[in-house]
C-alpha positions as a Markdown table, in Angstrom:
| # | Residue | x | y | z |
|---|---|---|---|---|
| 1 | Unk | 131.6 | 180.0 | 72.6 |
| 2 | Unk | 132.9 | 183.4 | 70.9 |
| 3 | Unk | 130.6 | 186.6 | 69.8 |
| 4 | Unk | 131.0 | 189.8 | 69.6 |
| 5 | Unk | 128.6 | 192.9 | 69.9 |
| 6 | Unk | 129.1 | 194.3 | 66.2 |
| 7 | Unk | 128.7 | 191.1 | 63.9 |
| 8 | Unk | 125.9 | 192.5 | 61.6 |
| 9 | Unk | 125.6 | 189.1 | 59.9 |
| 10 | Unk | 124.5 | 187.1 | 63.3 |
| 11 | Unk | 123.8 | 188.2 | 67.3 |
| 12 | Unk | 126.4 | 185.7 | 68.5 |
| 13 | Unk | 126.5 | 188.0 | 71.9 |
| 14 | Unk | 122.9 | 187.4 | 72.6 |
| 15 | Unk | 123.1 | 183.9 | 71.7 |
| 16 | Unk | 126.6 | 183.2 | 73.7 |
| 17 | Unk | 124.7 | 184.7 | 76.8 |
| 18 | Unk | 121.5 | 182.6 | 76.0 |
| 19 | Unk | 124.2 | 179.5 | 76.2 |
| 20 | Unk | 125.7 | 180.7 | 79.2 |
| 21 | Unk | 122.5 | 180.0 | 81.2 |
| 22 | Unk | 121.7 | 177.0 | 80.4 |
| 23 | Unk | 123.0 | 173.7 | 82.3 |
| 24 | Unk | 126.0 | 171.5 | 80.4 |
| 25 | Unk | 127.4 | 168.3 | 81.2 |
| 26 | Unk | 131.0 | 169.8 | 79.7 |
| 27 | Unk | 132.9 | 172.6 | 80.5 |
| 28 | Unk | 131.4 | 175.9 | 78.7 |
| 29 | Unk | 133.3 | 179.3 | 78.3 |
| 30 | Unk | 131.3 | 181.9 | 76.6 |
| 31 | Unk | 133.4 | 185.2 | 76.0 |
| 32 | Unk | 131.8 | 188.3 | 74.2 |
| 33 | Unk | 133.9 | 191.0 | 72.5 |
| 34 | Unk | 132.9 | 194.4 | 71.8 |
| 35 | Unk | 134.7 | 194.4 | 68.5 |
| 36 | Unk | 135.7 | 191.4 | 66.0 |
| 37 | Unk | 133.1 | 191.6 | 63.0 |
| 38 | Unk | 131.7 | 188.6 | 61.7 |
| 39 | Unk | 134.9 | 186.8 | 60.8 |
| 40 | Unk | 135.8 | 186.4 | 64.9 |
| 41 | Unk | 138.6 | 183.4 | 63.6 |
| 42 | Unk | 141.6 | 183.3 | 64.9 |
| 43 | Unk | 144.1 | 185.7 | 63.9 |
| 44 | Unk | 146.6 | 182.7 | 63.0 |
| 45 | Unk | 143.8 | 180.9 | 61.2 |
| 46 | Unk | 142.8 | 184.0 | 59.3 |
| 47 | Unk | 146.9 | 183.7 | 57.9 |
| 48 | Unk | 146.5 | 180.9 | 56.8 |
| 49 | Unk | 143.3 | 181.2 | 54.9 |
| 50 | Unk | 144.2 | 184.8 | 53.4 |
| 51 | Unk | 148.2 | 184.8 | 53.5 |
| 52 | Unk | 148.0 | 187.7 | 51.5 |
| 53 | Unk | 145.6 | 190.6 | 51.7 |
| 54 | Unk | 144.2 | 189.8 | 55.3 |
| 55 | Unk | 143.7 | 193.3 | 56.4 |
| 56 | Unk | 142.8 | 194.7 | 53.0 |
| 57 | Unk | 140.0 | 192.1 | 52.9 |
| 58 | Unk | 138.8 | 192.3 | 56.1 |
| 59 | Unk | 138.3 | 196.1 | 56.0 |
| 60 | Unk | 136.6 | 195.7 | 52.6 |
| 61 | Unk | 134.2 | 193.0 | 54.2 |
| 62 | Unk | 133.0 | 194.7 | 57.4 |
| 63 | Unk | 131.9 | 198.6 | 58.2 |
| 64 | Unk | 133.6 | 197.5 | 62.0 |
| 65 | Unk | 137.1 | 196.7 | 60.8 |
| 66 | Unk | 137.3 | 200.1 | 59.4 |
| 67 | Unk | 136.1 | 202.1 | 62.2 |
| 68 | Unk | 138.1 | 199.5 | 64.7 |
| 69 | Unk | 141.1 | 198.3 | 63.0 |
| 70 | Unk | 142.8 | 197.8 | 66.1 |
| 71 | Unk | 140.2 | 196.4 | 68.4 |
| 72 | Unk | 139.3 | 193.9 | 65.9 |
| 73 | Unk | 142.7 | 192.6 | 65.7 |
| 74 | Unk | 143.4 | 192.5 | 69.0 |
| 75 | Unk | 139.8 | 190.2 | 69.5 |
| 76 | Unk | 141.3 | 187.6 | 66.8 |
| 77 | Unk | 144.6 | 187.2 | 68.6 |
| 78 | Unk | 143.1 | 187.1 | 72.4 |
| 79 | Unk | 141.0 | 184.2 | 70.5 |
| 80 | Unk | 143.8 | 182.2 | 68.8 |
| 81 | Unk | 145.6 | 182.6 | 72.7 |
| 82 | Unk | 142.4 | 181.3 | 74.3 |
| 83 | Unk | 141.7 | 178.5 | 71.7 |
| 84 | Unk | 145.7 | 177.8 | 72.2 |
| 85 | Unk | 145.4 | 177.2 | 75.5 |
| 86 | Unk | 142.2 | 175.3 | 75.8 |
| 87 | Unk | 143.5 | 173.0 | 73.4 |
| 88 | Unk | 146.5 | 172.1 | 75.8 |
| 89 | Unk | 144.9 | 171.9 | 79.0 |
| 90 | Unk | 142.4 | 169.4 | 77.4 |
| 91 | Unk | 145.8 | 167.8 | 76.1 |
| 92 | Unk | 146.6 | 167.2 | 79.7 |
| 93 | Unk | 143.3 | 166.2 | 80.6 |
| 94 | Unk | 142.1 | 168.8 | 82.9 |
| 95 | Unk | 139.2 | 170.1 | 80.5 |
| 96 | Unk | 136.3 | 167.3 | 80.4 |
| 97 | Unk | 132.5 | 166.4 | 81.0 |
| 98 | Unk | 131.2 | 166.5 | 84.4 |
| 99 | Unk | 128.8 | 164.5 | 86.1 |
């Protein structure tokens, strides 16, 4: 689960922390960033929707990502790492449902 504090649009922090508390049978990370704006995609997927104009777009979008430029970007690539990597480890198995 991914928020962050200033998406106008949707209060994905408060919600991410309302999932936190409550019991899952699967393995649930809930991470909330300070900055990201509503479009908290990863930065590769972002690419590949807007190949061209990414930054232009997103600073048009969101009052945020022209205030925090640099925060924002460096929210959508710790995401597309974390996503990354919790795709391979349940590749090898080791992410799963408990019980």
């Amino acid at each position: 689960m991914i928020g962050v504090e200033d998406d106008v649009l949707w209060d994905a922090a408060k919600y991410n922390r309302r999932m936190e508390e409550r019991e899952h049978i699967c393995k649930l990370e809930a991470v909330v960033y300070k900055y990201g704006t509503h479009f908290v995609f990863p930065e590769s997927m972002l690419k590949m929707m807007l190949p061209i104009g990414l930054a232009s777009f997103v600073k048009f979008a969101l009052q945020s990502a022209r205030k925090h430029p640099k925060e924002c970007l460096e929210t959508r690539i710790d995401i597309d790492v974390r996503i990354r990597n919790a795709i391979e480890e349940w590749k090898r198995g080791k992410v799963g449902y408990g019980g």
